[in-house]
C-alpha angles and dihedrals in degrees: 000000000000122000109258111234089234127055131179119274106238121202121205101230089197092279106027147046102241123186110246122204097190129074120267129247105256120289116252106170119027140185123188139183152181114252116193109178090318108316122101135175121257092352079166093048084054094046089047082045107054097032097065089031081065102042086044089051090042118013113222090023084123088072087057082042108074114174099255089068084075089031099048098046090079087063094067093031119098122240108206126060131019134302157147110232114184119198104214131211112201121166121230120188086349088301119113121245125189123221130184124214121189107207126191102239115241123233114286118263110222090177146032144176122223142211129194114243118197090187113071102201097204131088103200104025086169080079139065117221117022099091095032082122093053093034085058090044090056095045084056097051080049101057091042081059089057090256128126096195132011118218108227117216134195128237094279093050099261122145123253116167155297123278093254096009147062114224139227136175137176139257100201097290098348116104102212128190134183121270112245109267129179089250088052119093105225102251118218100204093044085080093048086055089045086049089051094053093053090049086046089051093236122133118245118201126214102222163138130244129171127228102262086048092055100059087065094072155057100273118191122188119205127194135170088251108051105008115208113025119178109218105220098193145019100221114004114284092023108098124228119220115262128239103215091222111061095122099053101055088048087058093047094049088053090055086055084069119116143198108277101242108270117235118261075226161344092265094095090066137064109168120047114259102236139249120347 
């Protein structure tokens, strides 16, 4: 059965998914993932990612964080068919409150074009989540700008990262990342990519580049939502060179997927999940 584009809002009520019917308070802190007939990439990296996003953002929120609220949420997610879900912080009366969004997954990106982009439109990049709204208002001055993605730069000109992507790039057959940086937001499929190197036996480099380096060689972006993706030109119009294996690697991360946890029990959830 094909995935519905719309799917219920759950609320965590401090030991179960419910199913809410009002709109949320707004999202500060924010953790999404690809879902493929129930495997995912790092679901311990997101789960690392968005609990200490959330005690950063509000110290003492882990008290307000148990652990079913990650062990339970296989019990409301489907199981079949592919999705983004995105797990939600939103603060009510200073306290903090979880919500669940099951999102249809859109269709997978293989390619991109990128722009360079002086003007980094978040104030706290460490987090996921607090500038989602200016981070959507930039994407969409880039694509009017004929861009899929803007590559964000520090004040001496090295490369961080994407909008909604790390990048990396290649220095003949070395695989080279960015090094973390307090205006880089920590990736959790970066680490996957590092892992398949080593198991590929190629050396990865830790490094800077500036902007007018990078356009002299293959760039890849990777996100949670769409994995490898080749970046065909710096800026639009000026093409980047091609690393031949691009394919490859993306069928190799996949294979990197694994089983969502499944839930000690039915207790975390009180309405059925839908069609599988």
């Amino acid at each position: 059965m094909d995935a519905p584009d719309i799917w219920p809002l759950w609320q965590w009520d401090s030991t179960a998914w419910i199913s809410c019917h009002s709109p949320p308070p707004p999202c500060f802190i924010a953790e999404s993932w690809l879902l493929q007939n129930g495997h995912l990439w790092a679901w311990d990296a997101h789960k690392i990612r968005f609990t200490r996003s959330c005690n950063l953002y509000l110290p003492a929120t882990l008290q307000h964080l148990p652990g079913l609220v990650f062990e339970q949420i296989s019990a409301v997610l489907p199981l079949h068919g592919h999705y983004f879900p995105r797990l939600e912080m939103a603060l009510t009366s200073a306290l903090p409150q979880f919500y669940l969004r099951i999102r249809a997954a859109p269709a997978a990106k293989r390619t991109l074009s990128l722009l360079p982009w002086t003007t980094d439109p978040r104030t706290l990049a460490h987090l996921k989540g607090p500038d989602l709204l200016r981070i959507a208002e930039c994407r969409s001055e880039v694509m009017a700008a004929g861009a899929d993605e803007a590559v964000l730069v520090d004040a001496q000109e090295h490369v961080l990262e994407g909008l909604y992507s790390s990048l990396v790039w290649w220095q003949q057959d070395t695989l080279c990342y960015p090094p973390p940086h307090p205006q880089r937001l920590s990736s959790t499929t970066l680490p996957l990519l590092v892992q398949l190197a080593a198991q590929l036996g190629v050396t990865t480099c830790c490094c800077n580049i500036k902007l007018h380096t990078l356009t002299h060689h293959p760039v890849w972006a990777v996100n949670a939502l769409h994995g490898l993706m080749e970046a065909l030109s710096l800026p639009p119009g000026t093409p980047l060179p091609r690393h031949p294996d691009i394919a490859q690697w993306q069928q190799a991360l996949n294979a990197l997927r694994q089983p969502l946890p499944v839930p000690s029990s039915n207790a975390g959830c009180r309405l059925r999940r839908g069609p599988e």
